[in-house]
N, C-alpha and C positions, 0 to 999 in steps of 0.2 A: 277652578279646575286646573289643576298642573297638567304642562305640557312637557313633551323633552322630543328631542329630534332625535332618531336614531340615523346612523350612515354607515349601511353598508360597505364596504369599498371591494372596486373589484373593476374589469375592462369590459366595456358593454361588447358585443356580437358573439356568433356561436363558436366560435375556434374558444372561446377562452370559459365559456361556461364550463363551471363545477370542476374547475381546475384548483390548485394549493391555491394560488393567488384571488381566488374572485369566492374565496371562504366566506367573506364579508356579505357578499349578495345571498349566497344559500342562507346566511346565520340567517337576515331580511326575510326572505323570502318564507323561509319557514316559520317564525313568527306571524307575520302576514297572514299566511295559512290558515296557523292555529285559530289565527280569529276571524276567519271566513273573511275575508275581505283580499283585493287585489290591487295592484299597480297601476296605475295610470302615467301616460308620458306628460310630463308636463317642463319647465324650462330649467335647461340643463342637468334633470333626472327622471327618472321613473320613482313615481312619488303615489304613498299611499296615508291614509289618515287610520289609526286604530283608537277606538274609543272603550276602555277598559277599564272597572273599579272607579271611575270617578275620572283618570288620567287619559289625555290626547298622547299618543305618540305618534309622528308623522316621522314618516318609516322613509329614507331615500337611499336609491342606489344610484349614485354619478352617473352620468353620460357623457363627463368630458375625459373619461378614461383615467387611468391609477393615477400619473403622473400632474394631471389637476387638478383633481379631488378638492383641492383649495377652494376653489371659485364658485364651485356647487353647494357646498358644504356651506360656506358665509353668504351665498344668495339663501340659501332657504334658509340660515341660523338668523338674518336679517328679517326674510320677510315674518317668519313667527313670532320674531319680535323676543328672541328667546337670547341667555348671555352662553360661555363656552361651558359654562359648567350644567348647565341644562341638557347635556348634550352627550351621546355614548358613541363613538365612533368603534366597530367590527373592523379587525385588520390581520389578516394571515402572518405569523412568526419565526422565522425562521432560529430564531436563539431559543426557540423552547421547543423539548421534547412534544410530541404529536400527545403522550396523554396529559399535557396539563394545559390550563387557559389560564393569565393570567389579566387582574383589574387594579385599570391604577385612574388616580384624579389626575395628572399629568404625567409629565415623563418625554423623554426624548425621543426621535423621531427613530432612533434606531438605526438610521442607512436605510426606513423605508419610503422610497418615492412619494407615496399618495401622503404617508404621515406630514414629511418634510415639506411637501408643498400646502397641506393646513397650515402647519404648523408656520411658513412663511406668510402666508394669507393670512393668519387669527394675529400673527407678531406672537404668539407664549405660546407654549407647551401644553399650559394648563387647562387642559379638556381632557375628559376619562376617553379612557381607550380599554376597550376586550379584547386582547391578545388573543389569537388560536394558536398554539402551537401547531406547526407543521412539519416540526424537526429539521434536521440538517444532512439527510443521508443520500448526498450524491458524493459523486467524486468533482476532485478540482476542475476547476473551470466551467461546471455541469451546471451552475445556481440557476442560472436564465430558463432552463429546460425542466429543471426541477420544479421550480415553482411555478411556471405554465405548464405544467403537467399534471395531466389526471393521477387523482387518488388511485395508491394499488388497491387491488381485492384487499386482500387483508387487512389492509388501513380502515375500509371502510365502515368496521363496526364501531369502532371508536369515534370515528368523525361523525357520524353519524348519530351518537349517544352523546356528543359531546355541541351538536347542533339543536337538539330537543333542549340540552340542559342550557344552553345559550339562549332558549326563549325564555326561562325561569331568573337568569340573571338579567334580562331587559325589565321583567315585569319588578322584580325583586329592588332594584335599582329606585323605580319611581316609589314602592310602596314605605321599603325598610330605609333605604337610602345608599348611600354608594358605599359609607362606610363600613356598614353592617354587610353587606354583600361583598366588598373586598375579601371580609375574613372569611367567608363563607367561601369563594371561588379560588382563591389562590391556596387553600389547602387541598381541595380536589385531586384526585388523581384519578384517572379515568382506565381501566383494565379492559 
């Protein structure tokens, strides 16, 4: 039976839920959902087991907050006994427009904290990551505010289309494989 760890990423408590930045945990959470099953707290995240088409995926969302997402991430990539390519990390994007999501097998941290500090923790790059676009539409100096910032109205049909279709690229990932779902995800464009 194939496994793969999913990780959310995103800032545990309620100021920051369903903000640009804790996209990660919604992608989570909603998968979860779909397959009737829930969260449990357990060391260093809120952690859930999904059992689907033959496939484990053990679903977590950090609790040592964005910035060490490392530590969480290689405690449960450890105890499942799973390598980085086993592994799909959800991360909010600010270089991409809010309708598209991009999937890659490695790739660089970008400038984003929670990536960077896997990405220091794992030592390579080389772990797929689901970019969400979130765009880039504040003014200077505004990033910090923008990205702890709730979704406007009007965003939210697209986020929200583009969160259902992020449970089809988790599932898609384990079944067809990452390669085949790359081409599928990075043409998307979401209206």
């Amino acid at each position: 039976m194939s496994k793969y760890l999913i990780v959310g990423l995103g800032n545990p408590g309620a100021e920051y839920a369903h903000t640009r930045h804790n996209i990660g945990f919604d992608v989570v959470d909603a998968f979860v959902e779909k397959h009737d099953t829930y969260f449990s707290s357990d060391r260093l995240a809120d952690v859930c087991r999904v059992k689907w088409k033959g496939k484990i995926f053990v679903c977590i969302k950090p609790t040592t907050y964005m910035n060490l997402s490392g530590k969480s991430f290689r405690y449960w990539m450890d105890k499942e006994k799973l390598s980085p390519e086993q592994t799909l990390t959800i991360v909010d994007e600010l270089a991409l427009p809010l309708n598209k999501l991009r999937l890659r097998a490695g790739g660089s941290h970008g400038g984003h904290n929670g990536l960077a500090d896997i990405q220091q923790t794992l030592g390579t790059d080389k772990y797929p990551k689901l970019r969400f676009g979130i765009g880039n539409n504040f003014p200077k100096g505004m990033q910090v505010d923008f990205v702890l910032g709730k979704w406007l109205p009007e965003e939210l049909p697209i986020v929200k289309q583009k969160i259902q279709f992020c449970n089809e690229v988790i599932e898609n990932v384990a079944v067809i494989g990452l390669e085949r779902t790359m081409n599928i995800v990075n043409q998307m464009k979401f209206e």
